[in-house]
N, CA and C of each residue as an Amber inpcrd file, in Angstrom:
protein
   672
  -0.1930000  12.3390000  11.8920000  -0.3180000  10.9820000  11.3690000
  -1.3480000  10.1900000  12.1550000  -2.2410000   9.1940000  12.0310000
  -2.8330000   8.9130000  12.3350000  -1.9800000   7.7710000  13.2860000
  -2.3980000   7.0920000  14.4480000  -1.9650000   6.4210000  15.1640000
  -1.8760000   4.8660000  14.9620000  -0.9480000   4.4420000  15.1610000
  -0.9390000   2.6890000  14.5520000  -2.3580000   2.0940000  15.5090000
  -2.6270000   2.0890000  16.9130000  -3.4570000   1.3510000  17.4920000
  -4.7400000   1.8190000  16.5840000  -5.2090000   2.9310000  15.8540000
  -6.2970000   2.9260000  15.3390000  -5.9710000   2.5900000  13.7790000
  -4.9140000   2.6400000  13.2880000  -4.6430000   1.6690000  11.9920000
  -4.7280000   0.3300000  12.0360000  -4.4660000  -0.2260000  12.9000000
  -4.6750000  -1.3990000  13.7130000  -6.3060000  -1.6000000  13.2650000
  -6.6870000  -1.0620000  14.3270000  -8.3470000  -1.6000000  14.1530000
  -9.0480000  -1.0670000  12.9670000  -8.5960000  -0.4700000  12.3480000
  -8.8760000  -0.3500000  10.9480000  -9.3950000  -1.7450000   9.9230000
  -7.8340000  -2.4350000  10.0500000  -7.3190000  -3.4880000   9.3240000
  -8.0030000  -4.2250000   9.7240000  -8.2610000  -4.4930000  11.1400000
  -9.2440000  -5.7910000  11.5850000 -10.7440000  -5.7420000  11.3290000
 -11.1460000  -4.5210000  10.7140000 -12.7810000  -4.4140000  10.8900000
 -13.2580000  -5.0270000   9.5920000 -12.4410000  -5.3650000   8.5580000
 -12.7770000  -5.8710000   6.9870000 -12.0140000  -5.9770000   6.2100000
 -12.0140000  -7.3760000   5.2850000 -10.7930000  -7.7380000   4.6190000
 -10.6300000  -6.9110000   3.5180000 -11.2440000  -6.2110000   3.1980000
 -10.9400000  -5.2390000   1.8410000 -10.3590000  -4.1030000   2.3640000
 -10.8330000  -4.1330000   3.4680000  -9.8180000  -2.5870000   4.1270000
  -8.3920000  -2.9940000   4.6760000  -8.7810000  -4.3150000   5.0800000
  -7.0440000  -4.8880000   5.4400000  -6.0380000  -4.5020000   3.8660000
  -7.0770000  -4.8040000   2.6780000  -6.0040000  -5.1140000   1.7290000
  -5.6010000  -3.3130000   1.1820000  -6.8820000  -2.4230000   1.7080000
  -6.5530000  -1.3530000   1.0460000  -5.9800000  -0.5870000   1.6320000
  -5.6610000  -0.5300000   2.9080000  -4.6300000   0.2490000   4.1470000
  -3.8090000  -0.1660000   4.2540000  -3.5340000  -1.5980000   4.2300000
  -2.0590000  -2.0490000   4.8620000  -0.9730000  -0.7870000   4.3360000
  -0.5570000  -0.8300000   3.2610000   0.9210000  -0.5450000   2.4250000
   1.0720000   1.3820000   3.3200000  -0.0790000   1.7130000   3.6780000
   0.4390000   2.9840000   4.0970000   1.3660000   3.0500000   5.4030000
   1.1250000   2.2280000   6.5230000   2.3560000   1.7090000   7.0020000
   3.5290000   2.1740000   6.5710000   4.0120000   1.4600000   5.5010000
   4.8960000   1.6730000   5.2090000   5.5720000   3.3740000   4.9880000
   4.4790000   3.7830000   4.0240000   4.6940000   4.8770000   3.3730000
   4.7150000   6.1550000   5.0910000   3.7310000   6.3640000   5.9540000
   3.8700000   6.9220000   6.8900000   5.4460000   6.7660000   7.4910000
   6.2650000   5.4700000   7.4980000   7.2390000   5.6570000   8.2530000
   8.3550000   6.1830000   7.2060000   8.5220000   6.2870000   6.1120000
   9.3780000   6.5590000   4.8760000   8.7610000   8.3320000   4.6450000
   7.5180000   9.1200000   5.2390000   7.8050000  10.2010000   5.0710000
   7.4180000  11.2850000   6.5610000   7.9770000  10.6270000   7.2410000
   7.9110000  11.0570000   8.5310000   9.1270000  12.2690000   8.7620000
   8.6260000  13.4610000   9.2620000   9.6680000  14.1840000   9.3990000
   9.7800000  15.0090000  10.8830000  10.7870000  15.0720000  11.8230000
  10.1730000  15.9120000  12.3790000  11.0590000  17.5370000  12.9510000
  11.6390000  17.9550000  11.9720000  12.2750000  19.0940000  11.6460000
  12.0410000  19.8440000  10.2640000  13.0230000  20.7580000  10.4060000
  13.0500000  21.8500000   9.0840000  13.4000000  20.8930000   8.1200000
  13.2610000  21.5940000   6.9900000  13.9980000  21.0600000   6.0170000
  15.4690000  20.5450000   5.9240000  15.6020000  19.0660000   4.8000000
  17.1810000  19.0490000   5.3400000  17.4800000  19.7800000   4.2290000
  18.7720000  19.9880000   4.5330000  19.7400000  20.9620000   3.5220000
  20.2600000  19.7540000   2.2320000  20.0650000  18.6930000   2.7460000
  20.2660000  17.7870000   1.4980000  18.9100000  18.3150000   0.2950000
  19.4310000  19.0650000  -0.4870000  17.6860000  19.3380000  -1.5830000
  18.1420000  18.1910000  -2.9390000  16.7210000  17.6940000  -3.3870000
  16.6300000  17.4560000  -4.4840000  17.3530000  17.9720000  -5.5420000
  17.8230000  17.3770000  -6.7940000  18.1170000  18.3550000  -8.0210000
  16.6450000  18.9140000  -8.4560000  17.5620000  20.1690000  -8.6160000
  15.9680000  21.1630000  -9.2140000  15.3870000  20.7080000 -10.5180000
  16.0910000  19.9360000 -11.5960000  15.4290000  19.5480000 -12.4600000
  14.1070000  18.3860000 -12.5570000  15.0020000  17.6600000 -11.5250000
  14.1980000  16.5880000 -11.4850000  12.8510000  16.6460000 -10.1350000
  13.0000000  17.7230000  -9.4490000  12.2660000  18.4700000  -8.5510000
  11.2710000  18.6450000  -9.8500000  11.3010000  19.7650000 -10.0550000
  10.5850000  20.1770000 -11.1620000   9.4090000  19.3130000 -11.7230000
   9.9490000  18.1340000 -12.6250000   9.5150000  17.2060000 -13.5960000
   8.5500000  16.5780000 -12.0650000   9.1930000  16.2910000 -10.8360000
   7.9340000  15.5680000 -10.2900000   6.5270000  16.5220000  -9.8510000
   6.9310000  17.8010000 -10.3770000   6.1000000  18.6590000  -9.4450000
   4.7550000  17.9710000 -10.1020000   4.9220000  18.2900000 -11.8320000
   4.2400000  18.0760000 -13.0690000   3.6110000  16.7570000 -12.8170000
   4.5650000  15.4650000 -12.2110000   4.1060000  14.2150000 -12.2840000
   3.2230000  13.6810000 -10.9070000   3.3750000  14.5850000 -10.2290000
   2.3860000  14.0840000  -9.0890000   1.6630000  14.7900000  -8.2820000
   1.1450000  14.8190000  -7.3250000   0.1110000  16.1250000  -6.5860000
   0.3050000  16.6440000  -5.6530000   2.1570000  16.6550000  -5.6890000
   2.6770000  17.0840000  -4.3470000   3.1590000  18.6020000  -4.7530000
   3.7720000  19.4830000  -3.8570000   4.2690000  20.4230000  -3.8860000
   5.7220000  20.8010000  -3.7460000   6.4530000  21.6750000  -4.5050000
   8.2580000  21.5210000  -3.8320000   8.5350000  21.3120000  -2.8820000
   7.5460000  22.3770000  -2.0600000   7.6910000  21.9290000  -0.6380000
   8.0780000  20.2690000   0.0560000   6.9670000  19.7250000  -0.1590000
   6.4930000  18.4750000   0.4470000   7.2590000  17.8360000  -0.4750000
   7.9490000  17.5790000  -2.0070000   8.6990000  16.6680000  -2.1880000
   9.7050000  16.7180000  -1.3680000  10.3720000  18.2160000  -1.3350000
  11.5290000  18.0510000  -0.3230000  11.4350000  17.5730000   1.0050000
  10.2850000  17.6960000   1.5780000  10.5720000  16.9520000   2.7950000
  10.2310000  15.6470000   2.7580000   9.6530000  14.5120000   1.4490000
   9.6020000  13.7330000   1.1240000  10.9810000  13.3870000   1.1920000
  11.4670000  13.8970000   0.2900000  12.8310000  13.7450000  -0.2000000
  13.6010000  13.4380000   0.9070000  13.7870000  14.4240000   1.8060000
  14.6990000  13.7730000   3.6050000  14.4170000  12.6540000   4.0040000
  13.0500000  12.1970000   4.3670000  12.4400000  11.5080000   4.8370000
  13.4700000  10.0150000   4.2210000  13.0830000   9.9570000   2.6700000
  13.2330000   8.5280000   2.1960000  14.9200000   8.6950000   1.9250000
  15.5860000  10.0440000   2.1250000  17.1640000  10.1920000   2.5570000
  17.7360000   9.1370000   3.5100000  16.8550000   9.6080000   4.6180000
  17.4170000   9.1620000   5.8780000  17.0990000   7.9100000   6.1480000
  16.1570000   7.0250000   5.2590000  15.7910000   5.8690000   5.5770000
  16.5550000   4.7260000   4.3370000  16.8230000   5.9220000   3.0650000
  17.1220000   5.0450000   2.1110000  18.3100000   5.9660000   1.7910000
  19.3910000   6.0820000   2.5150000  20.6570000   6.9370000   2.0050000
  21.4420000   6.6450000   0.4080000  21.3520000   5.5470000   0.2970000
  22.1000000   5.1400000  -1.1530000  21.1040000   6.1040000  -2.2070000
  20.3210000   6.2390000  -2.0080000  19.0060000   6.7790000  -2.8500000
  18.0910000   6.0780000  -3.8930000  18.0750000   4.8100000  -3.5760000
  17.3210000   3.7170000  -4.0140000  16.8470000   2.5140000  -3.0960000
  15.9620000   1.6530000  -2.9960000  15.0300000   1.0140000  -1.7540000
  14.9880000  -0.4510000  -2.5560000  16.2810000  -1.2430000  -2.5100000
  16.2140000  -2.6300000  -2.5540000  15.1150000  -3.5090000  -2.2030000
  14.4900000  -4.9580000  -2.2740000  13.5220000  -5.3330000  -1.4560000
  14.1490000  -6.0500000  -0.2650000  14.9320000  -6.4370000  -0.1620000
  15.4190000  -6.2730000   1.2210000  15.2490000  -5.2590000   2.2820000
  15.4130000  -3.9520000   2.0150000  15.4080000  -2.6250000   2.6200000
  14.1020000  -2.6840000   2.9080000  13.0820000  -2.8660000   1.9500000
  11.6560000  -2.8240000   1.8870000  11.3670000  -3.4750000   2.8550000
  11.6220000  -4.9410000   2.9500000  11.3650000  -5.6950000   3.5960000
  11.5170000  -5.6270000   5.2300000  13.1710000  -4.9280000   5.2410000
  13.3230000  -4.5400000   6.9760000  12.5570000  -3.4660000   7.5640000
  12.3270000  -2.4850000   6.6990000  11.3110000  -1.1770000   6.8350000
  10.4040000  -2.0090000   7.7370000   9.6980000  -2.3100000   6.8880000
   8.1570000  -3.2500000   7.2080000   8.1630000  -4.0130000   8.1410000
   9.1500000  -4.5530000   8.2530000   9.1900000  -5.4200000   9.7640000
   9.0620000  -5.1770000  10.5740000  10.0750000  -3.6390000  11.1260000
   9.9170000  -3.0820000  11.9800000   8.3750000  -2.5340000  12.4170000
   7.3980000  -2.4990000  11.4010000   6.4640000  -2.3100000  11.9970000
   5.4600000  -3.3450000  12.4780000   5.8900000  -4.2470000  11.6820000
   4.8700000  -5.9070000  12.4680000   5.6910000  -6.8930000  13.1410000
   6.6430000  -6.6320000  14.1280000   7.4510000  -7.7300000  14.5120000
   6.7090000  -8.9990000  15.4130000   5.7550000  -8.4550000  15.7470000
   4.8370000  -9.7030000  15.9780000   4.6300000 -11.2240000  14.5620000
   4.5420000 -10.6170000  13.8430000   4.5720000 -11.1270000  12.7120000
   5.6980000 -11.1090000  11.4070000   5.0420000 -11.9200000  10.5030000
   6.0280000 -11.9720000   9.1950000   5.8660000 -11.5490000   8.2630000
   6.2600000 -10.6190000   8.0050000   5.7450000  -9.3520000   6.7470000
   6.6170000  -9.5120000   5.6110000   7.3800000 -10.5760000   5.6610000
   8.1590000 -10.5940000   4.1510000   7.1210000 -10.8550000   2.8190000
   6.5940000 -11.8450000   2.4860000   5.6830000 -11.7530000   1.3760000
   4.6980000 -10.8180000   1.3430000   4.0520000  -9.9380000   2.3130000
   3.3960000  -8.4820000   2.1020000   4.2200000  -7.9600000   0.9120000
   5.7370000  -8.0540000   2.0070000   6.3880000  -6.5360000   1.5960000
   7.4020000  -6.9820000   0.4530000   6.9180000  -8.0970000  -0.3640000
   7.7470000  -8.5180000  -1.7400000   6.2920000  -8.3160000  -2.3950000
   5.3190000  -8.3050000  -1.9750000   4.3430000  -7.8600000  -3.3090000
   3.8550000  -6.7350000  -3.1520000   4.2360000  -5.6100000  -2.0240000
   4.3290000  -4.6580000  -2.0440000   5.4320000  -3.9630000  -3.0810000
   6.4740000  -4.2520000  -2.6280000   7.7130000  -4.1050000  -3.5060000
   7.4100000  -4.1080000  -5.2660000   6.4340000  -5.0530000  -5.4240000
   6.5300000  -5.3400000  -6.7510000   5.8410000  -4.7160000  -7.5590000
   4.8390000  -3.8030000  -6.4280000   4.3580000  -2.6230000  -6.8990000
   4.4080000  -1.2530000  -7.2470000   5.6610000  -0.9370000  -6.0040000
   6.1300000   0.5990000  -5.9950000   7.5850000   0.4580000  -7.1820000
   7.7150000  -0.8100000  -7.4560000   8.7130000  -0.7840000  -8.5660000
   8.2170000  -0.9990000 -10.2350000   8.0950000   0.3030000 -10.0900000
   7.2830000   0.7740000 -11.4280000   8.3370000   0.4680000 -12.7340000
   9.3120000   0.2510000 -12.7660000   9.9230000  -0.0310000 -13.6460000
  10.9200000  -1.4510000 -13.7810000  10.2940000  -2.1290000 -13.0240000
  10.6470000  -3.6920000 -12.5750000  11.8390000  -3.5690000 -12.8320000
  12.6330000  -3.1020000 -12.2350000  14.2810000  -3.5280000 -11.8940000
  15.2470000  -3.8420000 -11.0040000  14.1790000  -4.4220000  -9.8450000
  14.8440000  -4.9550000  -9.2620000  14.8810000  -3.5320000  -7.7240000
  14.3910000  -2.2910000  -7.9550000  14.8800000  -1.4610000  -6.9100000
  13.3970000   0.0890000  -7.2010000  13.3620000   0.5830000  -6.0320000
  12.4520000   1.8310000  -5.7440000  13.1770000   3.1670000  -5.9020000
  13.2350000   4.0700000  -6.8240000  13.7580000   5.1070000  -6.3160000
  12.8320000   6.0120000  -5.6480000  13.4470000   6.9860000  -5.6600000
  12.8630000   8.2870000  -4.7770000  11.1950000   8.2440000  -5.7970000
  11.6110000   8.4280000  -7.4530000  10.6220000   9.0780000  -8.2340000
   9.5910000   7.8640000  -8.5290000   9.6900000   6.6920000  -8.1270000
   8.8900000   5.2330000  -8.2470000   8.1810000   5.9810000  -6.9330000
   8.9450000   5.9310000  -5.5150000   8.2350000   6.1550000  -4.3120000
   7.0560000   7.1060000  -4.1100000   7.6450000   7.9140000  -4.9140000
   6.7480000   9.3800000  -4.8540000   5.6040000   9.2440000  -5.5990000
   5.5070000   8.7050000  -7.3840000   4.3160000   8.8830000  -7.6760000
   3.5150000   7.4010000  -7.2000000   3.7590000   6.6480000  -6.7030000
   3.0690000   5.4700000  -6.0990000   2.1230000   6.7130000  -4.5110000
   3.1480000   7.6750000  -4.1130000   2.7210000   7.8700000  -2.8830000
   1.6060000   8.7300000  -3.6950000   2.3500000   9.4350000  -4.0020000
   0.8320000  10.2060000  -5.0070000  -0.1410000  10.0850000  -4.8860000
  -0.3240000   8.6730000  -6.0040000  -2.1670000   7.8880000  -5.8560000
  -2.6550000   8.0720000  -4.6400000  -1.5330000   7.3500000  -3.8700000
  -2.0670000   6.6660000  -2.9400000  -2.9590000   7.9800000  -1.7810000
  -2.1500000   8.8200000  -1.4380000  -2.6420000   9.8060000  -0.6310000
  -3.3350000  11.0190000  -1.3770000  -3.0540000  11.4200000  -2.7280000
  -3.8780000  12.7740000  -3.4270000  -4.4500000  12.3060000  -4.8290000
  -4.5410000  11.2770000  -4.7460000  -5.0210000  10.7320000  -6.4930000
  -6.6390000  10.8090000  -6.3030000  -7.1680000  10.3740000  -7.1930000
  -8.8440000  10.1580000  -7.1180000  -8.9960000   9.0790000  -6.7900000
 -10.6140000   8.6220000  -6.5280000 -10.5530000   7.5680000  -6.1780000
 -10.7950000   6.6630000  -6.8940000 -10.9790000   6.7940000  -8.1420000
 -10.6250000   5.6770000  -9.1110000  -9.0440000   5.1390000  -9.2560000
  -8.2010000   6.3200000  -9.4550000  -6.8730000   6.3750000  -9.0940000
  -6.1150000   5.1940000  -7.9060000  -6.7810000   5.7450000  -7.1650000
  -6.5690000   4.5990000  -5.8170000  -7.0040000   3.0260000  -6.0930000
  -8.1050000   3.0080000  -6.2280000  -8.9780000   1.5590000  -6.2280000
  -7.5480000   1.3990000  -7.7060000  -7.7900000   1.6110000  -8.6330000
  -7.0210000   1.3370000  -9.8930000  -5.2760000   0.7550000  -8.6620000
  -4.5550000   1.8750000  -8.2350000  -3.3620000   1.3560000  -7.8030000
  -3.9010000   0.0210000  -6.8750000  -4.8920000  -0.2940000  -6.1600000
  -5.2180000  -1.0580000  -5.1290000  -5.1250000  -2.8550000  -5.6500000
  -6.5250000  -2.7090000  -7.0770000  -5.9660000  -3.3260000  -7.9120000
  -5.1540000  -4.2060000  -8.4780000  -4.0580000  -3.3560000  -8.7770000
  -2.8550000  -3.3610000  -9.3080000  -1.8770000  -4.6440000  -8.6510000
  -2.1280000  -3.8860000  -7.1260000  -1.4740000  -4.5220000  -5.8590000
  -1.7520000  -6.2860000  -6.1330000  -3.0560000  -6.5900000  -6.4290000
  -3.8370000  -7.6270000  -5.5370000  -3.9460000  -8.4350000  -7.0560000
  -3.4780000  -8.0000000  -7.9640000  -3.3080000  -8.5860000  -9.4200000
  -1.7880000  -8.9520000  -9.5970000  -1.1870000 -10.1420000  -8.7460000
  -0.1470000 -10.3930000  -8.6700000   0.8770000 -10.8450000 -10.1000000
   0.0890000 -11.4490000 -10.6160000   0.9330000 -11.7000000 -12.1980000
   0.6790000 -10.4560000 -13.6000000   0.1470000  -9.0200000 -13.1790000
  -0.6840000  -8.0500000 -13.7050000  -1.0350000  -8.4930000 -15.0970000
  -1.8260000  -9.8480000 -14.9470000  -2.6110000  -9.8360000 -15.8870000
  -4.2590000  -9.3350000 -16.6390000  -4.1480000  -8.7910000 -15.7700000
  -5.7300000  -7.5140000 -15.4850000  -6.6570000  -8.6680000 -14.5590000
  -6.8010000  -9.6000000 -14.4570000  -7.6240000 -10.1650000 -13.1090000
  -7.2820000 -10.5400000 -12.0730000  -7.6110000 -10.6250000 -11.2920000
  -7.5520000 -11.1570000  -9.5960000  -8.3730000 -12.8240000  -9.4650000
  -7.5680000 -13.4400000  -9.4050000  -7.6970000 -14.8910000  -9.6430000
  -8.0730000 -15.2580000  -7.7130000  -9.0650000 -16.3510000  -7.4950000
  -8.7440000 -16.5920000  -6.0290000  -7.3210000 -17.2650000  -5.1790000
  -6.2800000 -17.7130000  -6.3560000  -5.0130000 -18.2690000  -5.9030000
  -4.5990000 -16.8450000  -5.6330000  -4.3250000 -15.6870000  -6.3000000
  -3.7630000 -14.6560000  -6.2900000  -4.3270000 -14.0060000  -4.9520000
  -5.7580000 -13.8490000  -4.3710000  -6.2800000 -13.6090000  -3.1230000
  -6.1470000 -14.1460000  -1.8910000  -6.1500000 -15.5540000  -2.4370000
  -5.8410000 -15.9690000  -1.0130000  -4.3590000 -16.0050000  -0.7420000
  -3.0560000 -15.9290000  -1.4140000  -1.7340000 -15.6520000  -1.6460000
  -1.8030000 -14.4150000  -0.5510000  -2.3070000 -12.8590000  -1.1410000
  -2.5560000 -11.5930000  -0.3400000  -3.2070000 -12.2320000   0.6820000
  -4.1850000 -12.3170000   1.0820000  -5.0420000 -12.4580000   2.7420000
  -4.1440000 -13.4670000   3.1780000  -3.3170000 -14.4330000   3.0170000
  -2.4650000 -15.1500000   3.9040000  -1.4140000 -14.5120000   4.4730000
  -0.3080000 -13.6210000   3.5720000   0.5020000 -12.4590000   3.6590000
  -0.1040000 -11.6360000   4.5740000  -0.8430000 -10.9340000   4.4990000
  -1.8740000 -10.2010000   5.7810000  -1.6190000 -10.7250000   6.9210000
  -2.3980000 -12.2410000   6.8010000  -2.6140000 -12.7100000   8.2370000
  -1.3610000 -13.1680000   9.1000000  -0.2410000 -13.8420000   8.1230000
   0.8150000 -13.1930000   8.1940000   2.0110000 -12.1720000   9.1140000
   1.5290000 -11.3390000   8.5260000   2.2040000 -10.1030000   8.7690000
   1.7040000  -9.4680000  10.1750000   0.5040000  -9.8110000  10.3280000
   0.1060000  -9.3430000  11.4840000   0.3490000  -9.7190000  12.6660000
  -0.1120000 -11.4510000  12.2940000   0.8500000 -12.2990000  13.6270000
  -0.4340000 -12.4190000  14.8380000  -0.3200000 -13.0800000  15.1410000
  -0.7280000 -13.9470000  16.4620000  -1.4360000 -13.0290000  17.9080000
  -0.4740000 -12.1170000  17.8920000  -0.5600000 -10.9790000  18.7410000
  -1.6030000 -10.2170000  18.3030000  -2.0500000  -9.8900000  17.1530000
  -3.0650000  -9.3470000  16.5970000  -4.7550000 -10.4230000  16.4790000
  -4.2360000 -11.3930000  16.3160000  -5.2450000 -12.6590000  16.1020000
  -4.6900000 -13.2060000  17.1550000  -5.4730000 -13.5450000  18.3330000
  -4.6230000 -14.5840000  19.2350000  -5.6140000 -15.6840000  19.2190000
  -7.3520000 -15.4670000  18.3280000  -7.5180000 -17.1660000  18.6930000
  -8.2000000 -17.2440000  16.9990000  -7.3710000 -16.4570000  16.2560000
  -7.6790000 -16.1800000  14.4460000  -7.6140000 -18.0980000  14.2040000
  -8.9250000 -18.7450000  13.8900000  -9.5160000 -19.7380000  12.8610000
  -8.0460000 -19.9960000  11.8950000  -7.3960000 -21.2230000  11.6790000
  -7.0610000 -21.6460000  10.4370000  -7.0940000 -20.9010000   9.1790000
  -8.9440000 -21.1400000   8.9360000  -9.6330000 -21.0170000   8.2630000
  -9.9460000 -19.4340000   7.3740000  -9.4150000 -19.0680000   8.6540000
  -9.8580000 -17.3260000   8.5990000  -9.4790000 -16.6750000   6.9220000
  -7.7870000 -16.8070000   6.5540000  -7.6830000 -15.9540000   5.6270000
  -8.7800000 -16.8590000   3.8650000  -9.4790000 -18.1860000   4.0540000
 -10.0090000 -18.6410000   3.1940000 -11.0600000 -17.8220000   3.2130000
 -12.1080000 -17.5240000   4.2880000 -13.4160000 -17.1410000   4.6270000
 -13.2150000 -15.5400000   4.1800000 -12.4220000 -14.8270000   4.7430000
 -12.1950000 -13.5250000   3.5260000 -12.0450000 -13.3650000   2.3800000
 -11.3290000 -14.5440000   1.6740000 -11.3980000 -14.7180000   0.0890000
 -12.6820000 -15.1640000  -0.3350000 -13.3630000 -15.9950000   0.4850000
 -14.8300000 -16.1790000   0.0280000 -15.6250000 -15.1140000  -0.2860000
 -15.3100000 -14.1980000   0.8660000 -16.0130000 -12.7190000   1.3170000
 -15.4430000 -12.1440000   0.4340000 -14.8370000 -12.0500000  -0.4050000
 -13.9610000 -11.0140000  -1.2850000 -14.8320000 -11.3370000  -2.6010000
 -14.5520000 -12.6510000  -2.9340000 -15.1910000 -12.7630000  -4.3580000
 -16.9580000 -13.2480000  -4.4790000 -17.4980000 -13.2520000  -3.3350000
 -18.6440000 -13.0280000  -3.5410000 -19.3280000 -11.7370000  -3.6710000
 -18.2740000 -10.6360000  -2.8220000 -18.5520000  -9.7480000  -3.2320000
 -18.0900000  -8.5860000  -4.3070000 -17.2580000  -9.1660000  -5.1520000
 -16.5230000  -8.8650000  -5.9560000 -16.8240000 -10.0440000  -7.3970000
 -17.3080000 -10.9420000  -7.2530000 -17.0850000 -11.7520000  -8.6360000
 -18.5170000 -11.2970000  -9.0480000 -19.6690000 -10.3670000  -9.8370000
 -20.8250000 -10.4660000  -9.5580000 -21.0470000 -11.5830000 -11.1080000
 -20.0270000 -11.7250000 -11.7660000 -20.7160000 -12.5890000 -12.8820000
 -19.9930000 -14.4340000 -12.9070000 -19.7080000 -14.2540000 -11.5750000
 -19.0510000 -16.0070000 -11.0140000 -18.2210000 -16.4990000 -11.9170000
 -17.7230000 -15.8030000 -12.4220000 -16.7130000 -16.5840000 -13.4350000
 -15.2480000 -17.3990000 -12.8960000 -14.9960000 -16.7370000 -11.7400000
 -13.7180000 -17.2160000 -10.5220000 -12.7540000 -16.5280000 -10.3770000
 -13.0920000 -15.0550000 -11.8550000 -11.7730000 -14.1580000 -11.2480000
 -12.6800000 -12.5130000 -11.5740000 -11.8520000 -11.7800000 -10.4080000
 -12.3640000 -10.3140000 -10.4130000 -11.8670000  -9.5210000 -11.5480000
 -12.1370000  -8.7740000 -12.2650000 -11.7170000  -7.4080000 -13.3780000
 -12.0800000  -6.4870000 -12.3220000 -11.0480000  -5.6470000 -13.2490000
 -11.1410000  -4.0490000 -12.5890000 -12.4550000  -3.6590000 -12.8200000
 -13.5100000  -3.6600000 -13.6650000 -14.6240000  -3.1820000 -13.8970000
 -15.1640000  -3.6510000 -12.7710000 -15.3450000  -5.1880000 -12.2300000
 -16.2510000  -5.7310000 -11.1850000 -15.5870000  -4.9300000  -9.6990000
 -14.1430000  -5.0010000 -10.2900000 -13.6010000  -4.0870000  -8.6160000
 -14.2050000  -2.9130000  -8.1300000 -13.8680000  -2.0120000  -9.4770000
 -14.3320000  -0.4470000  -9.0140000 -16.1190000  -0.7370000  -9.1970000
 -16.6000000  -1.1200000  -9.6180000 -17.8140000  -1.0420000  -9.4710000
 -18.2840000  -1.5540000  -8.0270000 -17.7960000  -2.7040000  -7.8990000
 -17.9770000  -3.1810000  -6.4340000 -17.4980000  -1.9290000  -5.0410000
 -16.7330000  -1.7060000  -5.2650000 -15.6660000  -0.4250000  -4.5770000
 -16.6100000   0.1700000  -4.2950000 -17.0010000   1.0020000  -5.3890000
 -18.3460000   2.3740000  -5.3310000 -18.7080000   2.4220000  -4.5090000
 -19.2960000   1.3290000  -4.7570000 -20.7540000   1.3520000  -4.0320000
 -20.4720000   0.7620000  -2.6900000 -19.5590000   1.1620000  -1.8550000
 -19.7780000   0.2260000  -0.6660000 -18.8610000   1.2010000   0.3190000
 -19.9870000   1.8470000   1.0730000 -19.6770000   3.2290000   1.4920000
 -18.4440000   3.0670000   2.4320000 -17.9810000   1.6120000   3.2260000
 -17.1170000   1.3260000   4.1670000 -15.8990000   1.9170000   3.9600000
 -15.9230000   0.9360000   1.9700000 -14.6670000   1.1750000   1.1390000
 -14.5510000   2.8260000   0.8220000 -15.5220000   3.3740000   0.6580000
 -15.1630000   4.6030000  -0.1150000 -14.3790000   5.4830000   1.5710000
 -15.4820000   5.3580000   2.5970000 -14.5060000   5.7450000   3.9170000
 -12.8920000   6.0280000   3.8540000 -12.2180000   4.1770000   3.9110000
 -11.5790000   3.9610000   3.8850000 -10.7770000   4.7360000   2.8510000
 -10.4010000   5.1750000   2.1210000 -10.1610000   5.5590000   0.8280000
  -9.7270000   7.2890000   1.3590000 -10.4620000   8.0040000   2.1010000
 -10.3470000   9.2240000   2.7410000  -9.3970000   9.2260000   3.9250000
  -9.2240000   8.1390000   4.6330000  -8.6440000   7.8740000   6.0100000
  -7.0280000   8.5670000   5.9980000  -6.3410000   8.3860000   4.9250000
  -4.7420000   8.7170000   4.7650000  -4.7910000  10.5110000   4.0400000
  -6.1820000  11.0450000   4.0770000  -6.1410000  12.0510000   3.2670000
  -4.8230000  13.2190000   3.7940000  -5.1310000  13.5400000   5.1070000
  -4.2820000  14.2190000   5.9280000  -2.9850000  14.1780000   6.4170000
  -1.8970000  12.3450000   5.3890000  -0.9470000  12.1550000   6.4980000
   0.1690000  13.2960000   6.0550000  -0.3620000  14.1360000   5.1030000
   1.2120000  15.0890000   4.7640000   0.4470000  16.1950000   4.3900000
């Protein structure tokens, strides 16, 4: 797994990479394993059906599968749960609104809760999808009312959550100002026809081409 102090400076080197790394956090500590397999297995049917639905292997669901066992025993991930997960990794900071619009993403079937099979093909994209795939889930994230655009209320909402979550300890002499001046930086480089809100077309096109982002995008290739 890659190490938090260099996930860390990841996040701080550019606000588009803050917005496109954060959530793995999460996902690294939900499939962390460090034994055999547990003897708790998946049902084979529904094993099966995810093999088809995502780009993992039996293998690796099952040890998926322990992983979000032992962290999510009931076998579903409330946003509360979500929420304490996440904390634990920024207690310097306040990661609740991250990790409610995080939440509102890996709950693919808006009901209120994550299962195993929400967790998994979200993890999917995120670590073996393409990279349209990715930028598309990234998107998704940062399109808070999913009305297909990214509005600057909706941006600066995310980069405040960020700054946020990170806390003081991370920024100890972070500007007021700071999470506005990244939304500036976001949609100037993202709005190219000034209208005041981003489309996915202006995203991934913007994305492409901007070798930092495409980097970034490779960084989680290896965590499983």
């Amino acid at each position: 797994h890659s190490s938090l102090p260099h996930m860390l400076h990841v996040l701080q080197t550019d606000p588009v990479r803050k917005l496109i790394c954060s959530p793995l956090y999460l996902l690294t500590r939900l499939i962390s394993d460090d034994g055999e397999l547990s003897t708790v297995c998946y049902r084979p049917e529904g094993l099966d059906r995810l093999v088809q639905q995502t780009n993992f292997s039996k293998k690796e669901l099952q040890v998926l599968y322990r992983g979000f066992k032992n962290e999510c025993p009931s076998g579903v991930v409330n946003e509360e749960t979500f929420k304490s997960i996440y904390s634990q990794f920024f207690p310097q900071g306040d990661s609740g609104m991250y990790a409610h619009f995080l939440f509102d993403t890996f709950d693919i079937h808006s009901n209120g809760t994550v299962s195993f099979e929400d967790f998994v093909i979200n993890l999917s994209i995120i670590l073996r999808g393409s990279i349209t795939d990715k930028l598309n889930w990234a998107f998704n994230l940062y399109d808070l009312n999913k009305d297909g655009c990214i509005t600057r209320e909706e941006m600066t909402d995310i980069m405040n959550s960020i700054y946020d979550m990170m806390g003081k300890y991370t920024y100890p002499s972070m500007k007021d100002n700071a999470p506005k001046e990244h939304v500036d930086s976001f949609f100037q480089k993202m709005d190219k026809n000034n209208d005041g809100v981003v489309t996915i077309e202006e995203f991934l096109d913007t994305c492409q081409k901007d070798e930092n982002i495409m980097q970034s995008m490779h960084l989680f290739d290896n965590v499983i």
